[in-house]
BATITI-565275 format. One record per residue (C-alpha): x, y, z; residue number from 1. Coordinates in pm, 1 decimal. Each point is the difference from the previous one (the first is absolute). Example, Ala and Ser with C-alpha at 12.3 -4.5 7.8 and 13.67 -1.06 7.14 Angstrom:
2
{x = 1230.0 y = -450.0 z = 780.0 n = 1} .
{x = 137.0 y = 344.0 z = -66.0 n = 2} .
END
This chain:
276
{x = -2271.8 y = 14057.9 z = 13499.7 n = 1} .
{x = 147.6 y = -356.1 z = -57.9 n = 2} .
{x = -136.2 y = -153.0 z = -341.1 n = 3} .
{x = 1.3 y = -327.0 z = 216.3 n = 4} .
{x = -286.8 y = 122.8 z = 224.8 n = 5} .
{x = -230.4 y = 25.4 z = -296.6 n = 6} .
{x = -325.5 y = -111.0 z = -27.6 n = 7} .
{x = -85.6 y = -266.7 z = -248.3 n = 8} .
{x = -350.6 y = -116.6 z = -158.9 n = 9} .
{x = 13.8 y = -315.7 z = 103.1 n = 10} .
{x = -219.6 y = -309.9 z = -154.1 n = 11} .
{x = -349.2 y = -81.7 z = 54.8 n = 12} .
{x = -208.3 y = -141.8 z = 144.6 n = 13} .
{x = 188.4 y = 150.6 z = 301.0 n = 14} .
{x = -206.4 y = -9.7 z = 273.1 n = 15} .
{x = -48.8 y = -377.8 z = 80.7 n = 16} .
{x = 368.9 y = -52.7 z = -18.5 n = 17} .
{x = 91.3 y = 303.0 z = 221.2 n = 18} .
{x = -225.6 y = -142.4 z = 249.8 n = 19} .
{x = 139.8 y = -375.0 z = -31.4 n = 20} .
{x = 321.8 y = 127.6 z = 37.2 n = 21} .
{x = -56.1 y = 247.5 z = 344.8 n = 22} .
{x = -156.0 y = -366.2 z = 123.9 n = 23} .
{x = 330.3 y = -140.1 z = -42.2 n = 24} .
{x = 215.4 y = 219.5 z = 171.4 n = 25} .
{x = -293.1 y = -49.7 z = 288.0 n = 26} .
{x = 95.1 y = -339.5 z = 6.3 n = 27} .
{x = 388.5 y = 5.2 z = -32.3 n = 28} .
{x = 1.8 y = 227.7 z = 322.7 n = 29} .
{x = -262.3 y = -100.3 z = 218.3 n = 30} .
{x = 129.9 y = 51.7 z = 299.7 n = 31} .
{x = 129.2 y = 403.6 z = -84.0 n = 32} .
{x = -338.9 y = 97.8 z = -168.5 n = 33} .
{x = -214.6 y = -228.9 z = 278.3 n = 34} .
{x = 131.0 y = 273.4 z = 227.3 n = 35} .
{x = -75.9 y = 251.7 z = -197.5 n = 36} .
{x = -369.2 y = -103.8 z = -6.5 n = 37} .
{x = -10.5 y = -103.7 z = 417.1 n = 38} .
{x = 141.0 y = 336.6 z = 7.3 n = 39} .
{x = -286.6 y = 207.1 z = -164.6 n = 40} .
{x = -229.3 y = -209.2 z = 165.3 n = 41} .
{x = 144.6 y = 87.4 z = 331.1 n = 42} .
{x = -41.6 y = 363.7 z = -98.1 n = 43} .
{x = -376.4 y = -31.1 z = -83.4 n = 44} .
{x = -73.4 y = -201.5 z = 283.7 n = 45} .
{x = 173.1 y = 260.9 z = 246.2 n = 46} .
{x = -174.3 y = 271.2 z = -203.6 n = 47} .
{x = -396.9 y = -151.6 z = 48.1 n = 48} .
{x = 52.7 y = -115.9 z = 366.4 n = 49} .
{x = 292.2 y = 179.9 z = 185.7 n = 50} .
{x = 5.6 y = 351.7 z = -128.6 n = 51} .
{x = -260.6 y = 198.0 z = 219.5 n = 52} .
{x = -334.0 y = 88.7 z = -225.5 n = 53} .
{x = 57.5 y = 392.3 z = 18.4 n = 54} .
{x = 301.1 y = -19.4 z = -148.6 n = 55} .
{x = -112.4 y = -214.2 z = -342.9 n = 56} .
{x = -328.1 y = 255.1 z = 19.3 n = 57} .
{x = 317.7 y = 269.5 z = -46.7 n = 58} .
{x = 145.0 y = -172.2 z = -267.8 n = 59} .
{x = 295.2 y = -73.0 z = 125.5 n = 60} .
{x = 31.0 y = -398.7 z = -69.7 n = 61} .
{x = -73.5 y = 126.9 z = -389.9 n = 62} .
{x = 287.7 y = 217.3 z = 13.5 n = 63} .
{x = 256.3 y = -225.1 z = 162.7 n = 64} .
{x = -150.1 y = -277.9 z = -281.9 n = 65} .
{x = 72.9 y = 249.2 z = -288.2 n = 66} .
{x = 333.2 y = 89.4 z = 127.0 n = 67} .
{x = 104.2 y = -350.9 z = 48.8 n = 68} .
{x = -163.3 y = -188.7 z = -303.5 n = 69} .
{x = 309.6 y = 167.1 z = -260.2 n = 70} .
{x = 288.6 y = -104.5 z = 250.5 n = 71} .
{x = -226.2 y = -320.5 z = -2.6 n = 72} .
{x = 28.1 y = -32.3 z = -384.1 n = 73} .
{x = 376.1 y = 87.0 z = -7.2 n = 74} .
{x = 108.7 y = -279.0 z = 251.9 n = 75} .
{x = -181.4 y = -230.3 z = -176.8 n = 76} .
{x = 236.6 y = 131.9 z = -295.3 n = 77} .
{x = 246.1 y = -80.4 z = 140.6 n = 78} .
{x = -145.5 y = -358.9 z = 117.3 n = 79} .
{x = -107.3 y = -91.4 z = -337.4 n = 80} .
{x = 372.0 y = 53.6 z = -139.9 n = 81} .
{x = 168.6 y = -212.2 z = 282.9 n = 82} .
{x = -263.3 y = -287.1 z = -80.0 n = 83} .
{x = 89.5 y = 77.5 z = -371.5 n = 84} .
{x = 348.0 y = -155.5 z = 95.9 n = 85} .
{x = 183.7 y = 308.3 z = -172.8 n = 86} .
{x = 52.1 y = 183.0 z = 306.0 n = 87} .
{x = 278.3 y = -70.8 z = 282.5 n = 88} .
{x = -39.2 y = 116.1 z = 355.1 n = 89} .
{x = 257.0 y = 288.9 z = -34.4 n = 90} .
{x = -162.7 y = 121.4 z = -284.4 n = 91} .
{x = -329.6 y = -14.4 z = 147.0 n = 92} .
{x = 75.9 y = 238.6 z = 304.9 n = 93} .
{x = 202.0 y = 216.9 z = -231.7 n = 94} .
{x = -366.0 y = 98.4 z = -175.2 n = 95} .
{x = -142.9 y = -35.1 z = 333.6 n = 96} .
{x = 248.1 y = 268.3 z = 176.6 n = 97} .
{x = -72.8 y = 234.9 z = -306.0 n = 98} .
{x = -160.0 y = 339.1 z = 108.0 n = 99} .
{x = -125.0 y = 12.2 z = -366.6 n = 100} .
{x = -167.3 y = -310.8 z = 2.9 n = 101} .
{x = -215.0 y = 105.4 z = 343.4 n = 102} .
{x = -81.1 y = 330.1 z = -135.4 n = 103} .
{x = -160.5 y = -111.6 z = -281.1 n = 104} .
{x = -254.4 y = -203.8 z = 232.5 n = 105} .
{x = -16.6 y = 294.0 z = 250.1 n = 106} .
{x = -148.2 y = 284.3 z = -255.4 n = 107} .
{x = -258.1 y = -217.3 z = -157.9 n = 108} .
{x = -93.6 y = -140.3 z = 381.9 n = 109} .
{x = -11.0 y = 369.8 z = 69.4 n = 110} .
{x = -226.4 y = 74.5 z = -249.6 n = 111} .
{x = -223.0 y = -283.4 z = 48.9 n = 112} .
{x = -54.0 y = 92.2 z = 351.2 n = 113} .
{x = -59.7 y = 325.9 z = -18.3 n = 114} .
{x = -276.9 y = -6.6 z = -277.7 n = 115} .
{x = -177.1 y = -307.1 z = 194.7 n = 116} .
{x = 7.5 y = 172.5 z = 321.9 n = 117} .
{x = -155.6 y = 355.2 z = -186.7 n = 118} .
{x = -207.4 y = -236.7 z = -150.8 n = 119} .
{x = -101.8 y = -197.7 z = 307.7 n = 120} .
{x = -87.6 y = 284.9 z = 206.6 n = 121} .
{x = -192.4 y = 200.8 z = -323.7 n = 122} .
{x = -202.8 y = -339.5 z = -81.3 n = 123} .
{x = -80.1 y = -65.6 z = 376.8 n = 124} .
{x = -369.5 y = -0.1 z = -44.7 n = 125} .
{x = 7.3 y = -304.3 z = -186.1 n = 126} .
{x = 102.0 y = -274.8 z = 136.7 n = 127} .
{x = 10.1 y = -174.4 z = -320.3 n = 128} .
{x = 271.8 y = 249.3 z = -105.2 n = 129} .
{x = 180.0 y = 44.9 z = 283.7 n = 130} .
{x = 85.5 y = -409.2 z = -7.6 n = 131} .
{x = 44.8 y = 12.7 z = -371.7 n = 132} .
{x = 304.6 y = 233.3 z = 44.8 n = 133} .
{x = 202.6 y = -195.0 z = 264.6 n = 134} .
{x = -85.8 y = -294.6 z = -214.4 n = 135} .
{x = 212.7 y = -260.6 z = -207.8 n = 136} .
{x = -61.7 y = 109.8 z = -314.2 n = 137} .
{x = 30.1 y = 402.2 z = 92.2 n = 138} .
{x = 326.4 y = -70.1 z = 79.3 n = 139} .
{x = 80.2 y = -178.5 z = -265.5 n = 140} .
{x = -127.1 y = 168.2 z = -278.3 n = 141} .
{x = 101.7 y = 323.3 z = 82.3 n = 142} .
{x = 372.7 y = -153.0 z = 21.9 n = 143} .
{x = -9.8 y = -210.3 z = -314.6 n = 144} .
{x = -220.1 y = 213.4 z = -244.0 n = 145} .
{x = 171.4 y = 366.5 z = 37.9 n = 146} .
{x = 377.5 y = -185.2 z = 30.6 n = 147} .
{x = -27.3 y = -333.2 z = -180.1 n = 148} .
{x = 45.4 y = -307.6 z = 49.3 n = 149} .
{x = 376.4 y = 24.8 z = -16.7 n = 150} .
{x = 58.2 y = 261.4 z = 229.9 n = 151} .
{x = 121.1 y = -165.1 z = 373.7 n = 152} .
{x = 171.4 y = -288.0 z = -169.0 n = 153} .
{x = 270.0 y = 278.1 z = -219.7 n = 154} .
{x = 30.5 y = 221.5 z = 296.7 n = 155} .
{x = 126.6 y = -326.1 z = 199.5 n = 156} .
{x = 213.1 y = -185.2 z = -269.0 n = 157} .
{x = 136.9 y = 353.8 z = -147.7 n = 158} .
{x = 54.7 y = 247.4 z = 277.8 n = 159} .
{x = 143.6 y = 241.3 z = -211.1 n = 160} .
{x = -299.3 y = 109.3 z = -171.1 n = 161} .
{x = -157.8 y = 289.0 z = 118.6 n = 162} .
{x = -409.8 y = -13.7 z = 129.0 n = 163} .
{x = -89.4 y = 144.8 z = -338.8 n = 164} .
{x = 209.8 y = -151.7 z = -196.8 n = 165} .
{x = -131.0 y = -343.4 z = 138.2 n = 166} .
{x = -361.4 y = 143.5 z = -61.7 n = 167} .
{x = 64.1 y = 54.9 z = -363.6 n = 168} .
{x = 163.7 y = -304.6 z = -79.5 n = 169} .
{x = -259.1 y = -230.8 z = 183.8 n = 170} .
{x = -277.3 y = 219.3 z = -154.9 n = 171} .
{x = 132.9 y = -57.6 z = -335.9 n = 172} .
{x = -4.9 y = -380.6 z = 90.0 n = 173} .
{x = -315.9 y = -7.8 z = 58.6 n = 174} .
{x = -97.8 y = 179.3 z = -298.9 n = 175} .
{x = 149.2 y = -221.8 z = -252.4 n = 176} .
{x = -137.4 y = -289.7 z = 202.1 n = 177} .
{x = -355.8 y = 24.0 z = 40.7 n = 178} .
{x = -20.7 y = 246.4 z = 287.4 n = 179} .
{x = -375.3 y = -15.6 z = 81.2 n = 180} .
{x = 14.0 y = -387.9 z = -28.8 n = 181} .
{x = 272.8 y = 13.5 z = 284.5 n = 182} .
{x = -201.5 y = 262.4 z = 185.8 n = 183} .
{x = -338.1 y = -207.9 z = -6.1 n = 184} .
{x = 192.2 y = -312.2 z = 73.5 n = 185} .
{x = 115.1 y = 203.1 z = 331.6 n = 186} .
{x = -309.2 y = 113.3 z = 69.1 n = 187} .
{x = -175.4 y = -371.2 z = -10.6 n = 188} .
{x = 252.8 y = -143.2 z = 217.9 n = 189} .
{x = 9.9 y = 318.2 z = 269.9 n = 190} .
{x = -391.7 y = -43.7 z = -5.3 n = 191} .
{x = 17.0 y = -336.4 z = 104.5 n = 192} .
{x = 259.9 y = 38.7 z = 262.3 n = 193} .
{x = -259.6 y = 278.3 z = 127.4 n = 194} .
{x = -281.9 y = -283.7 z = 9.4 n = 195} .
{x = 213.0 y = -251.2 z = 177.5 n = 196} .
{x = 107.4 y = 289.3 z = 242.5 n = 197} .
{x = -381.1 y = 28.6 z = 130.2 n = 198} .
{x = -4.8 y = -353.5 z = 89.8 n = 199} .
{x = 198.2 y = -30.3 z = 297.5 n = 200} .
{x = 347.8 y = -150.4 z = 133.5 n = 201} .
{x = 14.6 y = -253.2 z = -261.8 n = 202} .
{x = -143.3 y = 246.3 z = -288.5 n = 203} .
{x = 301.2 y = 235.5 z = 90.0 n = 204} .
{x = 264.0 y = -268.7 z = -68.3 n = 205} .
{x = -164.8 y = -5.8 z = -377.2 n = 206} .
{x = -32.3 y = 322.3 z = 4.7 n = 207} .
{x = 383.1 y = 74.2 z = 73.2 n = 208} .
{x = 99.4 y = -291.0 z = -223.7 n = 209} .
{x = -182.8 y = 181.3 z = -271.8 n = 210} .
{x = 216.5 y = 330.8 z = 73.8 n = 211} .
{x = 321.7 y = -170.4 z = -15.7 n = 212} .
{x = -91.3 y = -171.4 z = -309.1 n = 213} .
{x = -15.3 y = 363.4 z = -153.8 n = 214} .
{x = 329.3 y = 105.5 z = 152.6 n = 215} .
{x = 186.5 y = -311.5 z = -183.1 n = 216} .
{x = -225.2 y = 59.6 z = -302.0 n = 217} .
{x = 157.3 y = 335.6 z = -62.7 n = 218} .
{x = 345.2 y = -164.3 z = -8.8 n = 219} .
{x = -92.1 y = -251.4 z = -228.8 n = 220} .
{x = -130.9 y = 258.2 z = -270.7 n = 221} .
{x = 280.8 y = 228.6 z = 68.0 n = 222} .
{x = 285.8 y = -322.1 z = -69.5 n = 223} .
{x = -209.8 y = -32.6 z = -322.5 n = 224} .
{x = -16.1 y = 312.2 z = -131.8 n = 225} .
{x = 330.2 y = 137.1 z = 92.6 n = 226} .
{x = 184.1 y = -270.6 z = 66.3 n = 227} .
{x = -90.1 y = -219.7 z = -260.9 n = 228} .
{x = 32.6 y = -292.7 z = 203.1 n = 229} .
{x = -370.7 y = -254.6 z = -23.7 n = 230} .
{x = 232.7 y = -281.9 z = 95.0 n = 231} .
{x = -159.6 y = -105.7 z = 390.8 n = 232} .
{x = -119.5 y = -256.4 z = 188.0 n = 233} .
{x = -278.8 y = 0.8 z = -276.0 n = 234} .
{x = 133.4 y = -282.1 z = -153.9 n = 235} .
{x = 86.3 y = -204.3 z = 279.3 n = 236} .
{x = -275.0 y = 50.2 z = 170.6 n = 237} .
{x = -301.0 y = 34.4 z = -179.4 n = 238} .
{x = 93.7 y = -33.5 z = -389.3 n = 239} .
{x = -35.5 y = -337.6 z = -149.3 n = 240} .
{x = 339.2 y = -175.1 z = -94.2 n = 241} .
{x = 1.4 y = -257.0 z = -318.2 n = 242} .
{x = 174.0 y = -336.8 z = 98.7 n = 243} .
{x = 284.1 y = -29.8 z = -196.3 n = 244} .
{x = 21.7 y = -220.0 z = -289.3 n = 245} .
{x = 235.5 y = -318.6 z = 52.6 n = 246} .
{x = 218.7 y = -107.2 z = -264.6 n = 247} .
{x = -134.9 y = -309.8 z = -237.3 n = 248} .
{x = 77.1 y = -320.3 z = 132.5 n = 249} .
{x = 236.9 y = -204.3 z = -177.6 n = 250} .
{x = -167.8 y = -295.6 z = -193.5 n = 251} .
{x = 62.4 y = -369.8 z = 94.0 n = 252} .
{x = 66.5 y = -233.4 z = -234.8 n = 253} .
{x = -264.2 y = -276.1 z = -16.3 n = 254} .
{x = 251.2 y = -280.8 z = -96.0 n = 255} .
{x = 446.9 y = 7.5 z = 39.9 n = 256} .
{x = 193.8 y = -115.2 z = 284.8 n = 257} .
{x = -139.2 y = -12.3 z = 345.0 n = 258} .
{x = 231.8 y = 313.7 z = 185.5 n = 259} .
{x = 223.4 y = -95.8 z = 269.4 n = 260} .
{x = -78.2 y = -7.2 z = 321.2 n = 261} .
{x = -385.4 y = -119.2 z = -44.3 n = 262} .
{x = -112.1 y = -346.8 z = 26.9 n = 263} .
{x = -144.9 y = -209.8 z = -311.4 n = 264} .
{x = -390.3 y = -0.7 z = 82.1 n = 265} .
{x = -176.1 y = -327.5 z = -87.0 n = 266} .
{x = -197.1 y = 150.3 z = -309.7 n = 267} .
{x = 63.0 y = 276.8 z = -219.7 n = 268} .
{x = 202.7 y = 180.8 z = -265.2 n = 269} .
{x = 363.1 y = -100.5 z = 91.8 n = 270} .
{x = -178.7 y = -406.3 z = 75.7 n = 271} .
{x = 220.8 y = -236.3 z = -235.5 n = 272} .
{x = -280.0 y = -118.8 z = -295.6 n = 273} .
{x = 235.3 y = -217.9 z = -153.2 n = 274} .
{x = 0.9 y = -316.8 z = 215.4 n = 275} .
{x = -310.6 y = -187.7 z = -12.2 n = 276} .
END
C-alpha cells in the first residue's frame, strides 16, 4: 500500500473548518453540485407521487435509494475534485470509466439494500420503523459508520485500491480523527435532511441539498487526511484576510525649496519672510 495514501491526525478543532471548507467547494461549482441537488430532488419527488403505492408498501423505492445513494456519494467524488481545480476532464473520466471505482459503490449499495429491504419487510408492523429504515439517516449511517468517512472519496480518486483495502484505510482515518464526532455530525445533518423531506416540494430541495453537502463533505476530510492539502476556497471565501500594511510615507520637509512643477501658494512655509 502507497505510504502516500496514509492517514494523518490532522489539527483540531477540525470540524468547523471541514465544514467551511465543503461550503466552498459548494460555491466554486454551483452550477455541477446545483444539479446534483435538483437531481435528488427529482428522485424523491418521483418516488412520493409517481411510483404506484404497492410498490413503496414492497419496499422497492428503499432499495433502489440504498443502491443508488453510494454511486451518489462517488460522483459527487468525483465533482468535488473537478471543483477542487486539480482535476482535468481526461483525468476525470479516466476514474469515471474505472470498473474498480463502480464496484466499490456497488457492494456497499448491495448491502445497504438488502438489509433495509429484510428489515423493511421484518419491521412492517410499525410504521414508525418501516419509515425509519428507508430514511436519510439509515442510509447514511449505515454507509459512513461501518466504512468511514473516507471510504467513496479513495475508491474514486485511487482506483487501484481494493474494497477492503479502502475500508481499512478510511477506517483508520476515522479513528485517529475523532470517529464518533464525524459519525454524530452525519447523523445531525441526515436527521435534518429527513425533517425537511416530510415537508413537501420545497422541504425536498433542503432535504437533497443536505445529502449532497455530505457527499462533498467526505472529500473534504479525505483531501485532509490523506492528502494533506487544507488549502481551499476557505480562505477566499469565508476566512478573514488582514489588509496589508503600506509602506511609511516619506516625510515632507516643513521649510526648503518649493519642488518644481508646483505653484508658490500665497502663505506658507516656502512664502519669502524676508521682505517687509
Amino acid at each position: 500500500m502507497s505510504e502516500t495514501l496514509e492517514p494523518r491526525k490532522v489539527e483540531k478543532p477540525f470540524l468547523g473548518r471541514w465544514a467551511l471548507t465543503t461550503l466552498a467547494l459548494l460555491v466554486r461549482s454551483p452550477a455541477s453540485f446545483g444539479a446534483a441537488v435538483a437531481l435528488v430532488a427529482i428522485a424523491n419527488l418521483l418516488g412520493t407521487e409517481v411510483v404506484p403505492a404497492p410498490l413503496s408498501e414492497a419496499g422497492w423505492t428503499l432499495v433502489i435509494g440504498s443502491l443508488l445513494l453510494p454511486f451518489f456519494w462517488v460522483v459527487l467524488s468525483l465533482l468535488s475534485r473537478r471543483s477542487d481545480r486539480d482535476f482535468g476532464g481526461s483525468e476525470l473520466l479516466q476514474h469515471a470509466a474505472s470498473r474498480s471505482v463502480w464496484g466499490g459503490g456497488l457492494l456497499p449499495g448491495c448491502l445497504l439494500a438488502s438489509m433495509g429491504w429484510l428489515l423493511h419487510w421484518t419491521l412492517s408492523g410499525s410504521a414508525f420503523l418501516a419509515d425509519f429504515i428507508g430514511s436519510y439517516t439509515w442510509n447514511c449511517l449505515l454507509l459512513v459508520a461501518p466504512l468511514g468517512v473516507c471510504y467513496f472519496p479513495l475508491m474514486a480518486l485511487a482506483p487501484g485500491l481494493t474494497v477492503r483495502d479502502a475500508c481499512q484505510l478510511s477506517k483508520k482515518a476515522s479513528r485517529l480523527n475523532g470517529e464518533w464526532l464525524i459519525v454524530l455530525f452525519v447523523a445531525a445533518l441526515s436527521l435534518t435532511a429527513d425533517g425537511f423531506a416530510r415537508a413537501g416540494p420545497a422541504g425536498d430541495i433542503v432535504s437533497a441539498a443536505i445529502l449532497v453537502f455530505i457527499g462533498v463533505f467526505n472529500y473534504v476530510v479525505y483531501r485532509d487526511i490523506f492528502e494533506r492539502r487544507t488549502d481551499c476556497a476557505t480562505e477566499s471565501v469565508f476566512a478573514f484576510q488582514p489588509r496589508k500594511s503600506l509602506p511609511p510615507a516619506t516625510p515632507r520637509p516643513s521649510n526648503g525649496p518649493r519642488p518644481a512643477g508646483r505653484p508658490r501658494p500665497p502663505g506658507g512655509p516656502w512664502m519669502d519672510r524676508s521682505r517687509p
